[in-house]
C-alpha positions as CSV (number, residue, x, y, z in Angstrom):
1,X,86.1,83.7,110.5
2,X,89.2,83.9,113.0
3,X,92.5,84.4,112.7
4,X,92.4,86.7,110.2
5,X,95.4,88.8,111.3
6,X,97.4,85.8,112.3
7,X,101.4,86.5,111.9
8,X,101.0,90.3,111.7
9,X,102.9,92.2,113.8
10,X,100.9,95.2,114.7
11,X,102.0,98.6,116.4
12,X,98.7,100.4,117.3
13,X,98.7,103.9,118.0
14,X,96.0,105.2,120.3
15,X,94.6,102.6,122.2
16,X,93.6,104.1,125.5
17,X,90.0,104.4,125.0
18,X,87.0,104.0,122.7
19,X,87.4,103.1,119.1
20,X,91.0,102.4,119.9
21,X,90.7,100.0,122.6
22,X,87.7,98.2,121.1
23,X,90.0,97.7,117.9
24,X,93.1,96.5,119.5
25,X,90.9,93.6,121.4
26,X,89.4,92.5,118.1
27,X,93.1,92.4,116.7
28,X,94.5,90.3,119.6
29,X,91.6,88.3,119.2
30,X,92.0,87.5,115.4
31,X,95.7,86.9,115.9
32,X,97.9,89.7,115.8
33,X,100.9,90.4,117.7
34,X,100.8,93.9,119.0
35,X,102.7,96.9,120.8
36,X,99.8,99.3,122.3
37,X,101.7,103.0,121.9
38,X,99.9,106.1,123.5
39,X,100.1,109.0,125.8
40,X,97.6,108.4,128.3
41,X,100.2,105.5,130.2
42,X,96.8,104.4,132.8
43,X,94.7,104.0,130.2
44,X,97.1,102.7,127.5
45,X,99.1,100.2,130.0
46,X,95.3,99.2,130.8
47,X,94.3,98.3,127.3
48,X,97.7,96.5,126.5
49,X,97.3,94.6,129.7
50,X,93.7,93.6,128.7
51,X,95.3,91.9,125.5
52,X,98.9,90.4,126.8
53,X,100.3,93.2,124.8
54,X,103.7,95.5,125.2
55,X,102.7,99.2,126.3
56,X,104.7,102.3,125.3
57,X,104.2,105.9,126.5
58,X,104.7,108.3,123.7
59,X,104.1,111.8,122.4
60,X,103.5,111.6,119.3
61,X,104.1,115.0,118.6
62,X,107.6,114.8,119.7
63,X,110.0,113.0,117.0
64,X,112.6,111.5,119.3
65,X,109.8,110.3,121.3
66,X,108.6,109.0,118.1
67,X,111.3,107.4,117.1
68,X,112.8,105.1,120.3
69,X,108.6,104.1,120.6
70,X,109.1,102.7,117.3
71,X,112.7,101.3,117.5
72,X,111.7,99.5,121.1
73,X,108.2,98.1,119.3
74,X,110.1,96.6,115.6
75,X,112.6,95.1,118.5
76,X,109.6,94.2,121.0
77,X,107.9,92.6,118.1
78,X,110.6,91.2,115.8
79,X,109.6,93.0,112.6
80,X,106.6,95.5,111.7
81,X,104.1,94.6,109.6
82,X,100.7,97.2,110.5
83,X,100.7,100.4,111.5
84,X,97.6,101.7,112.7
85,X,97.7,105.8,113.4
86,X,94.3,106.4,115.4
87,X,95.6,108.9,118.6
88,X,94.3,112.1,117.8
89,X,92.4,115.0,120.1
90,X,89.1,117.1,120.0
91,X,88.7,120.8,120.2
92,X,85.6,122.7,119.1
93,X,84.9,126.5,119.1
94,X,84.3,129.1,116.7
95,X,87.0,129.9,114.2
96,X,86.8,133.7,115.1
97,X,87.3,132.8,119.0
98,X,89.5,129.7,118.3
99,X,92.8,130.2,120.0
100,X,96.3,130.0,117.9
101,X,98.0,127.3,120.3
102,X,95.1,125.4,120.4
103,X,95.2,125.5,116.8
104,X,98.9,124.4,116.7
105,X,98.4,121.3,119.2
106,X,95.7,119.9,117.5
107,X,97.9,119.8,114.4
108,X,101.0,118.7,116.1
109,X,99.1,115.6,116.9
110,X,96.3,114.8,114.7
111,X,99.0,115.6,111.5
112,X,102.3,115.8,112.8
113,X,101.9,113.0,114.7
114,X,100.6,110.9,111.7
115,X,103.3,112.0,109.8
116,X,106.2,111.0,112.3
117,X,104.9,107.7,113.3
118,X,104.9,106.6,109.7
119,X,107.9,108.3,108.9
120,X,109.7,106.0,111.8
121,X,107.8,103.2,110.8
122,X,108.1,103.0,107.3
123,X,111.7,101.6,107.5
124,X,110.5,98.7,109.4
125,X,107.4,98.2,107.6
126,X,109.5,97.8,103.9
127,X,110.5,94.4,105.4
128,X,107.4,93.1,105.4
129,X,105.8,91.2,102.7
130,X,102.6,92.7,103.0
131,X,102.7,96.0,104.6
132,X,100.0,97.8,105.9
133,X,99.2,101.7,107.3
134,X,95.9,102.5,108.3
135,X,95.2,106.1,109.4
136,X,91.9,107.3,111.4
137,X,90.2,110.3,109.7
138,X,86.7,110.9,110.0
139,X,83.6,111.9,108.2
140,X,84.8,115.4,109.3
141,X,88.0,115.5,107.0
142,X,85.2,115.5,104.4
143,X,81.9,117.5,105.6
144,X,83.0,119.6,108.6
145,X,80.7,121.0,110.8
146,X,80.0,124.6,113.2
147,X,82.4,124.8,115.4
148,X,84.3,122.0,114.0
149,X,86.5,123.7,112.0
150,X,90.3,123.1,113.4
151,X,89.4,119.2,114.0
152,X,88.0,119.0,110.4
153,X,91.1,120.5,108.9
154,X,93.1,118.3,110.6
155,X,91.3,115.5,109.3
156,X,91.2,116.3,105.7
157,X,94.9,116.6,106.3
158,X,95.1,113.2,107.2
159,X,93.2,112.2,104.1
160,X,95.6,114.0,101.9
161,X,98.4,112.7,103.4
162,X,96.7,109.0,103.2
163,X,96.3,108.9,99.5
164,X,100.1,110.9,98.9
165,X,101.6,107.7,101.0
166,X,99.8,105.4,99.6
167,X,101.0,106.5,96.2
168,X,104.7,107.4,97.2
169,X,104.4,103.4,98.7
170,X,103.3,101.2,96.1
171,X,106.3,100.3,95.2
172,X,107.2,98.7,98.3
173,X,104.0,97.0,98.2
174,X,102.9,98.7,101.5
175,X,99.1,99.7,101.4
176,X,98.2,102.8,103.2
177,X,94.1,103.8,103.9
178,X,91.8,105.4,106.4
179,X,89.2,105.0,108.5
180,X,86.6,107.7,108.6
181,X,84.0,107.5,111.2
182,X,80.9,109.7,111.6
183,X,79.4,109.8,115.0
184,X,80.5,107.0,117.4
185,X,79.8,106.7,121.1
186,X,83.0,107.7,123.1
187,X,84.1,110.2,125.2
188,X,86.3,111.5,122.6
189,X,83.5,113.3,120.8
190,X,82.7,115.3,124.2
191,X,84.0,119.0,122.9
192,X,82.2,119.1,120.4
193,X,78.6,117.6,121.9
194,X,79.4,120.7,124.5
195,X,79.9,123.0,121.5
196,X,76.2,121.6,120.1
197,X,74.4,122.1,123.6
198,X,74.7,118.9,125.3
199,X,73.5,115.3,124.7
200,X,70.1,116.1,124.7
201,X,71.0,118.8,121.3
202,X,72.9,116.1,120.0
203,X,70.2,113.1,119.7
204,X,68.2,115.4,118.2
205,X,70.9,116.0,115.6
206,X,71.3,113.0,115.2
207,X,67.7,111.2,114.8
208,X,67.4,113.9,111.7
209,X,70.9,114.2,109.9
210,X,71.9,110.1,110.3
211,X,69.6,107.8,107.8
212,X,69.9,105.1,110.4
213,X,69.3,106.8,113.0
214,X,71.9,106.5,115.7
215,X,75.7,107.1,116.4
216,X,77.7,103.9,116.1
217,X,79.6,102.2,119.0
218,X,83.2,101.3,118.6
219,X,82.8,97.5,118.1
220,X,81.0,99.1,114.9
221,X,84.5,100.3,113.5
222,X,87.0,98.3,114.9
223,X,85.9,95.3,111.9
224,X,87.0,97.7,108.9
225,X,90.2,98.1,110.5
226,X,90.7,94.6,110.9
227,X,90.0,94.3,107.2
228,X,92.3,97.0,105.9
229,X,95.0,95.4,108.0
230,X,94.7,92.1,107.0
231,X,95.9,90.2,103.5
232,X,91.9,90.1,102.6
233,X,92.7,94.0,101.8
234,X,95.3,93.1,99.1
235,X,94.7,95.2,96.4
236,X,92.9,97.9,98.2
237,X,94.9,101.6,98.8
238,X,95.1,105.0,98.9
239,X,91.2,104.3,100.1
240,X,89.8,106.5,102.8
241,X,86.5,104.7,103.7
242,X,83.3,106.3,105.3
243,X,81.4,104.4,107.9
244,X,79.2,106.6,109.4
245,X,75.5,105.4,109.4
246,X,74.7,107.1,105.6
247,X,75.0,110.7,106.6
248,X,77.8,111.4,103.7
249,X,76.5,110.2,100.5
């Protein structure tokens, strides 16, 4: 099947690298219009240029940043009809050693930032006549791990905040879920292999806690997004869905 996003007018948030870029290629490929949003402007221009797509720079953490990215995208793209919230970052350490700013940045962004780009969003995406959020968690936000403990908060957050929107937007017939990945194949997931011991440590991991085996790659992911963005995911929200090889069942 093709075309399955045909018509929507997509602003995808964190599309540099990884599961991000892999997903906004599988967008522009099933036919969505999109504006590629993220802080990393080499990588991000890169991944828009890859798909014919606008690029905007943005801190997500930062609400008037926030706020002209999403007023230049809804005029960029006529009209907003998908958000998709996946920029978030990675530290790992010990909660005893785990330094306070450290803790405060990875909440500014992985849950502030959520929270602002829908809240600047929202308006836009009320015009639509089939409305769409989809948030990235991750298996994390529901089984943390050593070391893990500031990320995993942050993602639970994110699953909170998921079902409260989806809820609060019913009415406006705008469907909000998640994403939550277990181990995938990207550089993002490099604190916390360090914090395990390196690769090595973490196959081993791996081969015994994930029934199938392996972590995924991102071309693995990107389809559920595609699905929870699309009209096929009509009556489907306030859903954060696992995909994560069978470790959380």
């Amino acid at each position: 099947m093709s075309g399955r996003l045909k018509g929507k007018r997509v602003v995808f948030v964190g599309a540099a690298t990884g599961i991000g870029r892999a997903t906004v290629q599988l967008f522009a490929s099933e036919g969505a219009t999109l504006v590629v949003v993220d802080n990393n402007a080499g990588a991000g221009a890169e991944t828009a240029k890859s798909v014919g797509a606008h690029f905007i720079q943005c801190d997500i953490s930062s609400e008037p940043s926030v706020k002209s990215m999403m007023d230049e995208a809804d005029k960029k793209l006529s009209g907003i009809d998908v958000l998709v919230n996946n920029a978030a970052i990675q530290y790992s350490g010990a909660i005893t050693d785990f330094d306070v700013d450290r803790w405060d940045k990875i909440f500014a962004v992985n849950v502030r930032g959520v929270y602002l780009t829908c809240k600047h969003a929202i308006p836009h995406v009320r015009k639509s006549k089939a409305g769409a959020i989809v948030n990235t968690a991750s298996l994390a936000g529901f089984r943390g791990g050593g070391g893990m403990t500031a990320y995993s908060s942050t993602k639970g957050a994110v699953i909170a905040l998921t079902t409260a929107m989806a809820l609060e937007l019913a009415p406006d017939r705008i469907r909000v879920n998640a994403v939550c990945p277990g181990w995938v194949d990207t550089p993002f997931n490099g604190p916390a292999i360090d914090y395990m011991g390196g690769a090595e440590v973490q196959a081993k991991v791996l081969a015994s806690m994930v029934p199938l085996g392996r972590q995924a790659v991102p071309s693995e992911i990107a389809p559920l997004f595609v699905y929870l963005a699309s009209d096929e995911s009509m009556f489907m929200t306030a859903q954060s869905i696992v995909i994560d090889g069978g470790v959380y069942n």
